[in-house]
DSSP file (Angstrom, degrees, kcal/mol; ACC not computed):
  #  RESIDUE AA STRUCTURE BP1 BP2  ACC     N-H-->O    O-->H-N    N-H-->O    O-->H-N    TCO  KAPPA ALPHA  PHI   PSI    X-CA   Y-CA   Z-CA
    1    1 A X              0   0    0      0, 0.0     2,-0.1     0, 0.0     3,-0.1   0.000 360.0 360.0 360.0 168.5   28.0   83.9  -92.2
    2    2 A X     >  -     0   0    0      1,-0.1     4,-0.8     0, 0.0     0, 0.0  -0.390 360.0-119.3-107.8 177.5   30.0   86.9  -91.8
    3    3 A X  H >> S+     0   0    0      2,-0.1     3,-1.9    -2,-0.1     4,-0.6   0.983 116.3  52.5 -71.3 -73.0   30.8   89.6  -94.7
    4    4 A X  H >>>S+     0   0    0      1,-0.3     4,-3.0     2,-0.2     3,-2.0   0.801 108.3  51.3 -47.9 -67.6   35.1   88.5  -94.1
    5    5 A X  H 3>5S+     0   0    0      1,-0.2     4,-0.8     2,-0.2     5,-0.4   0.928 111.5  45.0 -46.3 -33.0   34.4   84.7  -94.5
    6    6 A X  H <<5S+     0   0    0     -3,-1.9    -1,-0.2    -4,-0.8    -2,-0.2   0.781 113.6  46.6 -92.7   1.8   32.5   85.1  -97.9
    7    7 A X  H XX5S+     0   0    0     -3,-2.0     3,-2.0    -4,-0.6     4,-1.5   0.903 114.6  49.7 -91.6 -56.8   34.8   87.4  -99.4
    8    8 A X  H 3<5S+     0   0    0     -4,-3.0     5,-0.2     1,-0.3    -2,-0.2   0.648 116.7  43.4 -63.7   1.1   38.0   84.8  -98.1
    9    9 A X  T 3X<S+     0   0    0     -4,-0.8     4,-0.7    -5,-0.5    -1,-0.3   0.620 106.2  60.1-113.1 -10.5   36.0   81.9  -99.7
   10   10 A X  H <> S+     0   0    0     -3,-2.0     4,-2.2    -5,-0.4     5,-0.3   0.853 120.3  31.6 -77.0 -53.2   35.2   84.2 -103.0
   11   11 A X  H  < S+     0   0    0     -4,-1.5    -2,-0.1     1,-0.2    -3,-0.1   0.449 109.5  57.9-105.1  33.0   39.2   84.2 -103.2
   12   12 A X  H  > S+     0   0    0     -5,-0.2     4,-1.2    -4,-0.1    -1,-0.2   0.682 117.1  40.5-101.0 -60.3   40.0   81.1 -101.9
   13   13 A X  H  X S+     0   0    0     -4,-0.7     4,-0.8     1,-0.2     5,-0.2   0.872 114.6  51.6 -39.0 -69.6   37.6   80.0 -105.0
   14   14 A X  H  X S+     0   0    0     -4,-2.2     4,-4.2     2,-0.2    -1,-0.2   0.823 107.5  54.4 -35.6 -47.5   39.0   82.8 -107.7
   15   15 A X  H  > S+     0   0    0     -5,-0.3     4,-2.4     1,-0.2     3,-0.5   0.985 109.2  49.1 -72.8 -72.2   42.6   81.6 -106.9
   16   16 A X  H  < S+     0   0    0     -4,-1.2    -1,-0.2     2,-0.2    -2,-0.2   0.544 109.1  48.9 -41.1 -19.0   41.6   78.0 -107.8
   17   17 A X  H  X S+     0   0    0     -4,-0.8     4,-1.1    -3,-0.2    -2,-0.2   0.692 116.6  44.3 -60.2 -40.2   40.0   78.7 -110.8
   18   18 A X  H  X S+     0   0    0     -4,-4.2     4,-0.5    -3,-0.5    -2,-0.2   0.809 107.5  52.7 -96.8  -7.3   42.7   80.5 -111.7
   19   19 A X  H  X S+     0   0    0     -4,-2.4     4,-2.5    -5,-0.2    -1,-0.2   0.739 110.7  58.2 -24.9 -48.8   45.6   78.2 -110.5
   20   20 A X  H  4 S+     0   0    0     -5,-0.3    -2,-0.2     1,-0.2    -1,-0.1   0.703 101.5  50.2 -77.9 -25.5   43.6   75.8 -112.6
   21   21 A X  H  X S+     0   0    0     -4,-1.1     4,-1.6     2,-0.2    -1,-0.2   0.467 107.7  53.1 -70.8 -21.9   43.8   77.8 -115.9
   22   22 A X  H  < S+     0   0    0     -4,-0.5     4,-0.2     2,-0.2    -2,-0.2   0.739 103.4  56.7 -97.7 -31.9   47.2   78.3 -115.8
   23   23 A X  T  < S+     0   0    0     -4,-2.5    -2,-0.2     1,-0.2    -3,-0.1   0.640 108.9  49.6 -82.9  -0.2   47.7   74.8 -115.4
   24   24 A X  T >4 S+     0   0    0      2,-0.1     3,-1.4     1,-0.1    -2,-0.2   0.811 104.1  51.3 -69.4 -40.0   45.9   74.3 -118.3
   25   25 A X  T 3< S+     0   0    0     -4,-1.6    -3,-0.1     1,-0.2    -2,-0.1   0.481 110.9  48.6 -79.9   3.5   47.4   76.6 -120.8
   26   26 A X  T 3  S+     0   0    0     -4,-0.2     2,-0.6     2,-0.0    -1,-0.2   0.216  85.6 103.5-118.6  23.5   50.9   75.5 -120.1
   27   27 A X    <   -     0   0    0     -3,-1.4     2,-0.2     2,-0.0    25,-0.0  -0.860  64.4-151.9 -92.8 137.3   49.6   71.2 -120.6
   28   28 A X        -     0   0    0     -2,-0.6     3,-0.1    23,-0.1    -2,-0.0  -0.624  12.1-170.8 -84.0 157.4   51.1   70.3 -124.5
   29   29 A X        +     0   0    0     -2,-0.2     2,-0.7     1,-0.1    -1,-0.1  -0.059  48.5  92.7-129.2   7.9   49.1   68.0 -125.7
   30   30 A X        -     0   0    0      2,-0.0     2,-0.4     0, 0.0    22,-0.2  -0.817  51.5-165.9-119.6 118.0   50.8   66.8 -128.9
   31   31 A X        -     0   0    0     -2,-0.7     2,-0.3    20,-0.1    22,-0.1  -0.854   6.1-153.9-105.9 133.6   53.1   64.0 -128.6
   32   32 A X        -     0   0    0     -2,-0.4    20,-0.0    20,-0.2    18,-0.0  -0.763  29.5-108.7-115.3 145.6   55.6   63.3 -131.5
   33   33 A X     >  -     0   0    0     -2,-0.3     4,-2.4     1,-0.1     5,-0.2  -0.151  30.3-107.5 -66.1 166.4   56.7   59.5 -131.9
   34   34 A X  H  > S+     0   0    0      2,-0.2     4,-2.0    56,-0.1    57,-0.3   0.948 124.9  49.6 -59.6 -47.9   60.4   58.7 -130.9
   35   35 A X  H >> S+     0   0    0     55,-0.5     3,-3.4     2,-0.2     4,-0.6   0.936 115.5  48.8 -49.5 -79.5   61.3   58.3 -135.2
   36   36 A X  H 3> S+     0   0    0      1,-0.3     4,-3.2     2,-0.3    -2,-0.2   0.592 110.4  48.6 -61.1 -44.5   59.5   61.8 -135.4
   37   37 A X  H 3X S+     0   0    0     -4,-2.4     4,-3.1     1,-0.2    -1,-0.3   0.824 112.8  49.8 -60.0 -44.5   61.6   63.2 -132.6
   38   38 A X  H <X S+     0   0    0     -3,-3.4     4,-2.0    -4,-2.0    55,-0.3   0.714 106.0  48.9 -63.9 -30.4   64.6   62.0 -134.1
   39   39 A X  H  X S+     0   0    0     -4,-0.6     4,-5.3     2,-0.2     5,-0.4   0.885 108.4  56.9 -61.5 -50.0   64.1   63.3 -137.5
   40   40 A X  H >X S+     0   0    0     -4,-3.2     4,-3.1    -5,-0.3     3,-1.0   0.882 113.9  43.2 -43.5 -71.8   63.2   66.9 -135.8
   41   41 A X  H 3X S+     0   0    0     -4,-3.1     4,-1.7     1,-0.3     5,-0.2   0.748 110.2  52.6 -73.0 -36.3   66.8   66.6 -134.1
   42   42 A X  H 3< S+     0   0    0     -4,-2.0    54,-0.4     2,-0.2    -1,-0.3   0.975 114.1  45.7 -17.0 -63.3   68.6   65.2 -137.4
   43   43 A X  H << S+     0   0    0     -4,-5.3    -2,-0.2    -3,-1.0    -1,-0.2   0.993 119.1  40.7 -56.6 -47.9   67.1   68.4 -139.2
   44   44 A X  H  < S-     0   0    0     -4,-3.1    -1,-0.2    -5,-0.4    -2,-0.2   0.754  91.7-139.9 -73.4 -23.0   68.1   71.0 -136.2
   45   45 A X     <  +     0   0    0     -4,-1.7    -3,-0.2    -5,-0.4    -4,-0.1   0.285  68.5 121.6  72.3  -1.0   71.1   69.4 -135.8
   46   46 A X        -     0   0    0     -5,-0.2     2,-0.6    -6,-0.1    -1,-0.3  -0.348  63.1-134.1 -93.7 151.3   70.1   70.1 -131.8
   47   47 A X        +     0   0    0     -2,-0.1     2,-0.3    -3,-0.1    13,-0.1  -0.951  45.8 164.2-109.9 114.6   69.9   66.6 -129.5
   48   48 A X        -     0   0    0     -2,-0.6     2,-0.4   -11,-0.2    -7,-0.1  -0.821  35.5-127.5-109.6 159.3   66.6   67.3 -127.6
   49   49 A X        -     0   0    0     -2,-0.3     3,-0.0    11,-0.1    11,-0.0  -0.742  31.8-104.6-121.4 166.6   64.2   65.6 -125.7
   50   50 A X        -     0   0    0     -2,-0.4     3,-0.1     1,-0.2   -19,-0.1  -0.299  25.9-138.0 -70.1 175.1   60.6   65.5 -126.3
   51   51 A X  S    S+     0   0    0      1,-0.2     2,-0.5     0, 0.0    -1,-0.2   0.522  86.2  56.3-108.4 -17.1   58.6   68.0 -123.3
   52   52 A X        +     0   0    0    -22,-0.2   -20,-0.2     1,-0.1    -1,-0.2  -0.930  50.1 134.9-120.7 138.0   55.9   65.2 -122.9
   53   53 A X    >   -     0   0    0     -2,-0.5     3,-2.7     3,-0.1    -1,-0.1   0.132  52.5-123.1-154.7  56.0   56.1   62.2 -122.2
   54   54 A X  T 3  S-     0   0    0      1,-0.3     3,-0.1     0, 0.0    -2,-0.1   0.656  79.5 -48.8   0.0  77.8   53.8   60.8 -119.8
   55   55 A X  T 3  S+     0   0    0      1,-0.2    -1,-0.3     0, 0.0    -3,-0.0  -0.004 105.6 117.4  92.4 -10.2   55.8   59.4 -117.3
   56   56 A X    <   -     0   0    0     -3,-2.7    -1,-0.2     1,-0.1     2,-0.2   0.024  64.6-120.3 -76.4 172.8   58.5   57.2 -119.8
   57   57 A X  E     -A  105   0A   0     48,-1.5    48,-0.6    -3,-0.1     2,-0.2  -0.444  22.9-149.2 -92.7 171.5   61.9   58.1 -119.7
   58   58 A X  E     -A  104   0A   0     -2,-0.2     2,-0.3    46,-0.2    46,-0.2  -0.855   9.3-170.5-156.6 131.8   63.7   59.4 -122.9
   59   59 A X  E     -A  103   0A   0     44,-2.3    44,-1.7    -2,-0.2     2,-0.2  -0.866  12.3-163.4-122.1 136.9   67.4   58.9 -123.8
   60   60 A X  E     -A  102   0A   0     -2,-0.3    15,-1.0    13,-0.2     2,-0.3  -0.657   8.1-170.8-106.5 175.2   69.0   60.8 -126.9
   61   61 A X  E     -A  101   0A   0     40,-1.2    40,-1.5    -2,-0.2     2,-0.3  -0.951  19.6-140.1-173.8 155.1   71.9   60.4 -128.7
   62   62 A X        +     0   0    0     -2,-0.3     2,-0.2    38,-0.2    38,-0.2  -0.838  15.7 175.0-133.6 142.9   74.5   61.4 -131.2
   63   63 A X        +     0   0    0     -2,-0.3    36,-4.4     7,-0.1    -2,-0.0  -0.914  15.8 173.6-157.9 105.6   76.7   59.5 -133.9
   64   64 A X  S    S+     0   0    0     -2,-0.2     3,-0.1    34,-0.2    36,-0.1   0.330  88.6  43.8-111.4  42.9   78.8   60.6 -136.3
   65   65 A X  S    S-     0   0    0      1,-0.5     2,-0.4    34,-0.1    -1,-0.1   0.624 121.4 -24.9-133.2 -48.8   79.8   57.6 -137.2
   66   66 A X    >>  -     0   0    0     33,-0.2     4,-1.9     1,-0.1     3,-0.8  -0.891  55.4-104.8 179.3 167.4   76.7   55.2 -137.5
   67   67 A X  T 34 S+     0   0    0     -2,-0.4     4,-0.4     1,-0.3    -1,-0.1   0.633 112.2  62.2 -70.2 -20.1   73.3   54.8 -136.2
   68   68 A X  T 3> S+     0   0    0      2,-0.2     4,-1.6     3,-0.1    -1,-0.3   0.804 106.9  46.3 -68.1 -31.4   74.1   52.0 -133.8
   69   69 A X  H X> S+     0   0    0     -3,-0.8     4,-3.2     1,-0.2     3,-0.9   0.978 108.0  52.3 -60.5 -52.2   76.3   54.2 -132.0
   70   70 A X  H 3< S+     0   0    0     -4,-1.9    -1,-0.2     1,-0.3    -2,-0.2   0.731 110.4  48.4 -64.9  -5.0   74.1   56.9 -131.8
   71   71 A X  H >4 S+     0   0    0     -4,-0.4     3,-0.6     2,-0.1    -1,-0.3   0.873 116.2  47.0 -93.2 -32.4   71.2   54.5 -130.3
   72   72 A X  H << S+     0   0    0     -4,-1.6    -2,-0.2    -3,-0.9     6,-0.2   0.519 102.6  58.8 -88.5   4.7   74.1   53.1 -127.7
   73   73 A X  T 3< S+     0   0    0     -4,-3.2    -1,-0.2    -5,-0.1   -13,-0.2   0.458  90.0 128.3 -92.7  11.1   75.3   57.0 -126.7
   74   74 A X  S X  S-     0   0    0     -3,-0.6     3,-2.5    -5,-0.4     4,-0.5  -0.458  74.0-108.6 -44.5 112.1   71.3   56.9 -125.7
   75   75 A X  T 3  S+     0   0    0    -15,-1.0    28,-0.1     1,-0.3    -1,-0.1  -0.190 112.3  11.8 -12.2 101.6   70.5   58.2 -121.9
   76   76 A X  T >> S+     0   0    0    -18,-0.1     4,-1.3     3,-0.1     3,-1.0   0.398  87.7 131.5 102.8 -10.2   69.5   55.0 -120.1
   77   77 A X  H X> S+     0   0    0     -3,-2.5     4,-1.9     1,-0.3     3,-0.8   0.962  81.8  43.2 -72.1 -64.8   70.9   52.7 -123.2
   78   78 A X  H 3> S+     0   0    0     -4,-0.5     4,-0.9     2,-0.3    -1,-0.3   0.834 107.2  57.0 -31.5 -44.7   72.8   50.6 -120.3
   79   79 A X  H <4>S+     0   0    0     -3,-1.0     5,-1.0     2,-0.2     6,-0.4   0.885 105.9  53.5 -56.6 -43.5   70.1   50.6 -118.1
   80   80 A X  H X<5S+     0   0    0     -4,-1.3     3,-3.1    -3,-0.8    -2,-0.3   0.987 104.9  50.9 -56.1 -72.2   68.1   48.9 -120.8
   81   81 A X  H 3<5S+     0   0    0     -4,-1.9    -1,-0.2     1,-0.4    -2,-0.2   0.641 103.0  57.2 -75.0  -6.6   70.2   46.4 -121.4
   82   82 A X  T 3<5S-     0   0    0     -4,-0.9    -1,-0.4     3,-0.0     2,-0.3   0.059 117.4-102.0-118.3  43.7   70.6   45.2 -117.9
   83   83 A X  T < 5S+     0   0    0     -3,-3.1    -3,-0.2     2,-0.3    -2,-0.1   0.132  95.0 112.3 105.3 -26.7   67.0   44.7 -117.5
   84   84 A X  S   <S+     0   0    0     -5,-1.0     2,-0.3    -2,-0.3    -4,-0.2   0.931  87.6  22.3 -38.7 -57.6   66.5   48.3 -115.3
   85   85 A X  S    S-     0   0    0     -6,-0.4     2,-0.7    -9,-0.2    -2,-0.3  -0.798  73.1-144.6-121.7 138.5   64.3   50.0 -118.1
   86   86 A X        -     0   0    0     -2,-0.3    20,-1.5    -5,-0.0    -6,-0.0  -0.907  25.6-130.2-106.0 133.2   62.3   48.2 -121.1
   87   87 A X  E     +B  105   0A   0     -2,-0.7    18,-0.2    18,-0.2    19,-0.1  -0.305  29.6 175.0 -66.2 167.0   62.5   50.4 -124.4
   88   88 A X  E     +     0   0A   0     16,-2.1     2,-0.3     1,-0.6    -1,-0.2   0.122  65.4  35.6-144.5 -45.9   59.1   50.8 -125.7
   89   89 A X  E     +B  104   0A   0     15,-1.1    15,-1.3   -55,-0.0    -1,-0.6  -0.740  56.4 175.9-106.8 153.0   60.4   53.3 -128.6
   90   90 A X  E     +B  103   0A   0     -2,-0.3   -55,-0.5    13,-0.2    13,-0.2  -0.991   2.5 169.4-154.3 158.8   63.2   53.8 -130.9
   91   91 A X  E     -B  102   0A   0     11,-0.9     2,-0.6    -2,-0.3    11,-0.5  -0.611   8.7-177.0-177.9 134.6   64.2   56.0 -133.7
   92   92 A X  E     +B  101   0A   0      9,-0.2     2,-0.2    -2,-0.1     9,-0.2  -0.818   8.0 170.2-112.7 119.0   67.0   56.9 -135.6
   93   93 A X  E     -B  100   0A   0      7,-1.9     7,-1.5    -2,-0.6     2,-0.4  -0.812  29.5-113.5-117.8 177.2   67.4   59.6 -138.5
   94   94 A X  E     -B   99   0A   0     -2,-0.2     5,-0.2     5,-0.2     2,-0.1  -0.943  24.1-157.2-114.0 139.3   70.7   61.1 -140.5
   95   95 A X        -     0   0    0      3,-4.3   -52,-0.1    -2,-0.4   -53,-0.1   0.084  37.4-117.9 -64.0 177.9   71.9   64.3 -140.3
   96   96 A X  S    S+     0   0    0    -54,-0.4    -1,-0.1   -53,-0.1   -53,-0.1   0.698 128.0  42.7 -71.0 -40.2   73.8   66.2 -142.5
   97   97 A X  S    S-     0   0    0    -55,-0.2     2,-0.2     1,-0.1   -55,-0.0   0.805 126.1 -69.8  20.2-103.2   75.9   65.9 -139.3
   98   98 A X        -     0   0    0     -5,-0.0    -3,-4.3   -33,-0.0     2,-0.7  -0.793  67.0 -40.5-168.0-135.3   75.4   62.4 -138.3
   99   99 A X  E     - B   0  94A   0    -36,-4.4     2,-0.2    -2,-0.2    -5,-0.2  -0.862  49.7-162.3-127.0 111.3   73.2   59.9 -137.0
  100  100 A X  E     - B   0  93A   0     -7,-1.5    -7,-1.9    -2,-0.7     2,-0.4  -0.607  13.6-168.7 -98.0 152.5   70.7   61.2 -133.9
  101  101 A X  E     +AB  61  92A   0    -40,-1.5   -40,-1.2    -9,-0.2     2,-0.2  -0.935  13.7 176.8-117.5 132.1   68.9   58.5 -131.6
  102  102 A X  E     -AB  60  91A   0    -11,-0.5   -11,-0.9    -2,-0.4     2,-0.3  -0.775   3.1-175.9-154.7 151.4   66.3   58.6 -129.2
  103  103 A X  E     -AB  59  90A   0    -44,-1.7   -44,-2.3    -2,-0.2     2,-0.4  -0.995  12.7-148.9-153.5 128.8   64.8   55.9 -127.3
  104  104 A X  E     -AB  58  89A   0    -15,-1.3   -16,-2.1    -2,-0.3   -15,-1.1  -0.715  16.5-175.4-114.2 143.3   62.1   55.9 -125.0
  105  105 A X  E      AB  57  87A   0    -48,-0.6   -48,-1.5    -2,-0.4   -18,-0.2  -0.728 360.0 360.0-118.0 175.7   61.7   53.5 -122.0
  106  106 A X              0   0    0    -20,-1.5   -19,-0.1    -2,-0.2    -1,-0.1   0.353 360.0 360.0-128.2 360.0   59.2   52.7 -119.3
């Protein structure tokens, strides 16, 4: 083999190790429940969505009025109910605010 090929297959390697580190240091590994998620956004006052959630969907929502609203102003909450999406999680906390939602489907 020639000198050229085994240095391009030295950084064909290098770049894929390091491609491969980088997609390691940015995977989260800590998943907070839907209640857990909800609380956070109760406290922050912020509506946010979780950053993992292996492959589900996630609908938030906002209330200031009562916690059944804030679970039907939910991302997808329509979808759900006509059969598109099955919830798999729910949680609702109070704000000082209101009432924050989120609900996760598959």
């Amino acid at each position: 083999m020639s000198a050229r090929f085994m240095v391009l297959m030295t950084l064909a390697l290098l770049m894929s190790a390091a491609q491969a580190q980088a997609e390691q240091t940015f995977t989260v590994t800590t998943t907070i429940t839907a209640q857990q998620q909800a609380e956070e956004n109760a406290r922050t006052g912020r509506m946010a969505h979780c950053r993992v959630l292996h492959g589900r969907r996630e609908g938030v929502g906002y209330s200031s009025s009562s916690a059944r609203q804030a679970i039907e102003s939910c991302c997808f909450w329509r979808d759900a109910q006509r059969g598109r999406y099955r919830i798999v999680e729910q949680g609702v906390a109070r704000g000082p605010r209101g009432w924050f939602a989120v609900i996760r489907y598959e």
